[in-house]
N, C-alpha and C positions, 0 to 999 in steps of 0.2 A: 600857286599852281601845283594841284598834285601831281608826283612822280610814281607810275605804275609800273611794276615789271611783269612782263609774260612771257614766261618760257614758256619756247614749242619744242615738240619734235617731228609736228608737221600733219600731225594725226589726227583725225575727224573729233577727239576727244581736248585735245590742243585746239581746233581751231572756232568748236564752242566754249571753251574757255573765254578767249578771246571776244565772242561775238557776246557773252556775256558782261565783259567788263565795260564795252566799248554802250552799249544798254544801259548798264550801272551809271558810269557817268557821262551819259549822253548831253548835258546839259552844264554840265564842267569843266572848267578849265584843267586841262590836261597834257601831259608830257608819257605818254607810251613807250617803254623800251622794247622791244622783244630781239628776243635771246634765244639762241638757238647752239649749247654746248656739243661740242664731239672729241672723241680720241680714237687716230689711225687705229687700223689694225696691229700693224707694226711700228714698233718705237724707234725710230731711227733715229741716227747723229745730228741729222741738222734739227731733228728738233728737240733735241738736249740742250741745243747751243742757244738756240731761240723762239721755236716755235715754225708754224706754218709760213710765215710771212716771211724768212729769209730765205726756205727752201727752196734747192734747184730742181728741184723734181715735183713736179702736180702728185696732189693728194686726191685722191676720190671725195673722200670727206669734207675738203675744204670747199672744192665746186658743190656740191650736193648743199652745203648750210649756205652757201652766198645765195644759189637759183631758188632754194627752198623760201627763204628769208626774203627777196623779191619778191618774189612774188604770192607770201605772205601778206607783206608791205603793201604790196596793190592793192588785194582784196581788203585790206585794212580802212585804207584810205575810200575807199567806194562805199564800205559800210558806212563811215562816219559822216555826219553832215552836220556835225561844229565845227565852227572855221576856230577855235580857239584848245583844238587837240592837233599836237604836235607828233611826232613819230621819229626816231631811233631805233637803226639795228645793231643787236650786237653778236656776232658770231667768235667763238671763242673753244681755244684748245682746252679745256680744262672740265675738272668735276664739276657736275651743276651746282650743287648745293654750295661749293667755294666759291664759284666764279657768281650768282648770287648775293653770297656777304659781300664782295670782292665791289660788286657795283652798288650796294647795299650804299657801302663809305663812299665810295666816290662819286657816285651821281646823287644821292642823298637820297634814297625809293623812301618811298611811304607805304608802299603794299606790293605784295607778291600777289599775282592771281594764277592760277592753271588748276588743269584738269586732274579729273583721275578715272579709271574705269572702278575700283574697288576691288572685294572678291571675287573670282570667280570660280563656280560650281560651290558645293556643298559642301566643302571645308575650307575652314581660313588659311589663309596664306598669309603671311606675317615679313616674308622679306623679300625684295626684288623691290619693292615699289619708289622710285623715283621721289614720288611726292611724299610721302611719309617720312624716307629721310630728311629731305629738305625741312621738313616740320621740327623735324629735331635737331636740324643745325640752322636754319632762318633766325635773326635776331630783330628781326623785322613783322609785324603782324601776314601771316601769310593766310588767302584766301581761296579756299579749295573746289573745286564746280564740279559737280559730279556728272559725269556723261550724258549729253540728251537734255540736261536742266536748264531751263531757259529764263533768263532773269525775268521777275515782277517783283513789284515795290515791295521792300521789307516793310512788315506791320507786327512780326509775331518773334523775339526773338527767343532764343532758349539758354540760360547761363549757368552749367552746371558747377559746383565747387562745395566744396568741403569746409570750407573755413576756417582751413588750417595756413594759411598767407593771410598777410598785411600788405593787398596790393599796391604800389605803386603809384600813382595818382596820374604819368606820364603814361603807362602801361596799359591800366583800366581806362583812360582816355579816348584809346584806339575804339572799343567798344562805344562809350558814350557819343565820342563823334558821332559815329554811324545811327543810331540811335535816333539821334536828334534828327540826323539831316535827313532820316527815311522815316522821321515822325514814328517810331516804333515803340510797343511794350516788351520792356525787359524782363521776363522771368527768372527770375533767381531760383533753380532747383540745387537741393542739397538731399543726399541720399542718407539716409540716419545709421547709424553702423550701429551708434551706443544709445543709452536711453536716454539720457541729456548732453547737452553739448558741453564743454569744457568752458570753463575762465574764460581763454584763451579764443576756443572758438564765437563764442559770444561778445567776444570785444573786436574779434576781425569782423560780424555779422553787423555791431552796430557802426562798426567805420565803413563795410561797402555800403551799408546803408544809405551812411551820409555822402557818397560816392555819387549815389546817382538820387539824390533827392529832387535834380533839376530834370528826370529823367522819368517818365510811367516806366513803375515799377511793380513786381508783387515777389513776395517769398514762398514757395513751395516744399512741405518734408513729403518724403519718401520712406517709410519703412520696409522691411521682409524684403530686401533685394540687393544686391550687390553692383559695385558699380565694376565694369563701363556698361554693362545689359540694364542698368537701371534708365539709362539715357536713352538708350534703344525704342526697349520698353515704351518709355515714357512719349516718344516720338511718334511710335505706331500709333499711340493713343489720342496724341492732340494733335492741335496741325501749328507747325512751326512756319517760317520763312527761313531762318540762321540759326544754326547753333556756332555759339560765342562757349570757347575756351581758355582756359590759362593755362600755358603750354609750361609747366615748372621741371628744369631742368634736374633728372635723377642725379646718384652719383653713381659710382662705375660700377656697383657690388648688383646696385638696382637695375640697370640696366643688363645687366647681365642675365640676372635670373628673375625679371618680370621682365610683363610687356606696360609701356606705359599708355596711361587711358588713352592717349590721341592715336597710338595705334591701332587700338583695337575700334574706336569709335571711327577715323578715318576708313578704313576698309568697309563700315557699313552703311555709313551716313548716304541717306538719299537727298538730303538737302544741301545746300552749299553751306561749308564748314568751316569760321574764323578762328586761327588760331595765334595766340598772341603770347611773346614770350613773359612767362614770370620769374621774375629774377627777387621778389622779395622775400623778406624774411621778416617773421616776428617781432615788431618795432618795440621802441624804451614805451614806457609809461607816459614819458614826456612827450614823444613822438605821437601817439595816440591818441595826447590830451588834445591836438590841435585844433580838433572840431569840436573842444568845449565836453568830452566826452570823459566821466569819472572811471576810470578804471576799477575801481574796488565796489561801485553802485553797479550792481547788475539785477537788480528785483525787477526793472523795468524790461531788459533787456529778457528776462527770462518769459514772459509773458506775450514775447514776441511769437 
C-alpha cells in the first residue's frame, strides 16, 4: 500500500493538489495523510513545555487546523470511490518542511504531493515559497501540481541531467516506478555546456542508460543555452506530461551564492514537477563495472 502525504493550507491551490493525487491513484491501494502545519502568533510557555495539546488556554490556530482538516477530510472522502484508500489527519505545531521528514520516518511516506502558485508578475521571486523549501529539505521523492492543473495519464516524461552523478539505483527507481505504471517515455535531456562530454560524464550516461533499459527511453543534447532556461525553453517547445528531476543537495558556499536548478525550474514549471533526492556520488570503477560496463572502453559510448 502506498503511503501519500498532502500538505494543505486549505487553499484553492492546496485542494487541487489533492484532487489531483486522489486522480493519480484512483485505482490504488492507498493510505492518505494530510497535514496541515501552523505556529501561534505568540510563543507562549505552555507551549515550550509541550505544545498545543497540554495548553490551558484555546489557540485560534489550533481550532482553525482541526475544522480546516475536517472538513478537508470530508470532501476527501466524497471525491474518492476506492474502498481501498485509507485517510489520516495530521495537524501539527511545527515547520512544514520538519514536520514532513518528521512523518517521512515514522509513517514510512513514499510521496509528498502539494501545490504551488509559482511566480507571480514579471519578476522572479526566489524566497517565501513553502514548496520550494520543502524541495530542498524532503528526503523523500516530492511531487509538485501547479495551480488549476488537472491530472491526465503520464505518457511524456522530461529528465533533465548533466551526467555529472552515479544515480542511485533506490533513487532513480522513484522515476522508473512511475514510468512503467503510467506506460510512459522517458526523455533524457542534457544541456551541452562543453564540446564533448567528460570520461566521467560518459560512464554516468552509459549506467543511466542501463538504468532504464527496461523502460522507453531516448537521449536528447542541447546546445547554445544554459540551464535552468534550457528546460524552459525546451518545454515551451514540446509537450511534456512530468518533468522528473534529481534534486543534488549543494553545499553551503552554493547555496549561498547560487540558486539551485529546482528553484528556479519550480517557480516556472507549468506541468507537474517530480523531484527526487540525489545523494550520489561518482562510484569506484568496481561499482560501475556492475552492469558488465568497461570503464576505460568508451569509443562505443562516444558515438552515443
Amino acid at each position: 500500500m502506498k503511503r501519500i502525504l498532502l500538505p494543505t493550507d486549505f487553499s484553492p491551490t492546496a485542494r487541487n493538489a489533492i484532487e489531483y493525487a486522489l486522480a493519480m491513484f484512483e485505482k490504488e491501494s492507498c493510505t492518505f495523510y494530510l497535514l496541515h502545519t501552523y505556529t501561534p502568533a505568540i510563543y507562549r510557555v505552555d507551549y515550550l513545555l509541550g505544545g498545543a495539546a497540554i495548553s490551558a488556554l484555546p489557540d485560534a490556530e489550533v481550532g482553525r487546523s482541526a475544522e480546516g482538516l475536517d472538513k478537508t477530510l470530508s470532501e476527501m472522502k466524497k471525491m474518492s470511490k476506492n474502498p481501498e484508500h485509507r485517510f489520516e489527519i495530521v495537524s501539527a505545531f511545527n515547520i512544514l518542511s520538519h514536520e514532513i521528514n518528521e512523518l517521512t520516518e515514522s509513517k514510512k511516506i513514499d510521496l509528498v504531493i502539494m501545490g504551488t502558485k509559482g511566480a507571480t508578475g514579471a519578476k522572479e521571486v526566489f524566497i517565501g515559497s513553502n514548496t520550494v523549501y520543502v524541495l530542498r529539505k524532503a528526503s523523500i521523492p516530492v511531487l509538485v501540481v501547479p495551480d488549476k492543473v488537472a491530472y491526465s495519464p503520464i505518457k511524456e516524461i522530461l529528465f533533465p541531467t548533466n551526467y555529472l552523478s552515479r544515480y542511485k539505483k533506490f533513487e532513480i527507481q522513484h522515476i522508473l516506478n512511475l514510468a512503467t505504471s503510467e506506460d510512459a517515455m522517458v526523455t533524457v535531456l542534457h544541456v551541452k555546456e562543453t564540446p564533448e562530454l567528460s570520461e566521467e560524464q560518459l560512464a554516468n550516461k552509459a549506467y543511466l542508460d542501463k538504468l532504464l533499459e527496461n523502460t522507453a527511453h531516448t537521449f536528447i543534447e542541447l546546445q547554445d543555452t544554459r540551464m535552468p532556461y534550457a528546460v524552459i525553453e525546451y518545454l515551451e517547445k514540446e509537450s511534456f506530461d512530468l518533468l522528473a528531476m534529481m534534486n543534488k543537495k549543494h553545499n553551503l558556499l552554493e547555496q549561498i551564492f547560487s540558486k539551485q536548478n529546482v528553484d528556479h525550474v519550480g517557480y516556472h514549471i507549468k506541468i507537474p514537477f517530480l523531484s527526487v533526492r540525489d545523494t550520489s556520488e561518482f562510484g569506484s570503477r568496481e561499482e560501475w563495472s556492475e552492469f558488465g560496463l568497461n570503464w576505460g572502453d568508451l569509443s562505443e559510448l562516444q558515438k552515443r
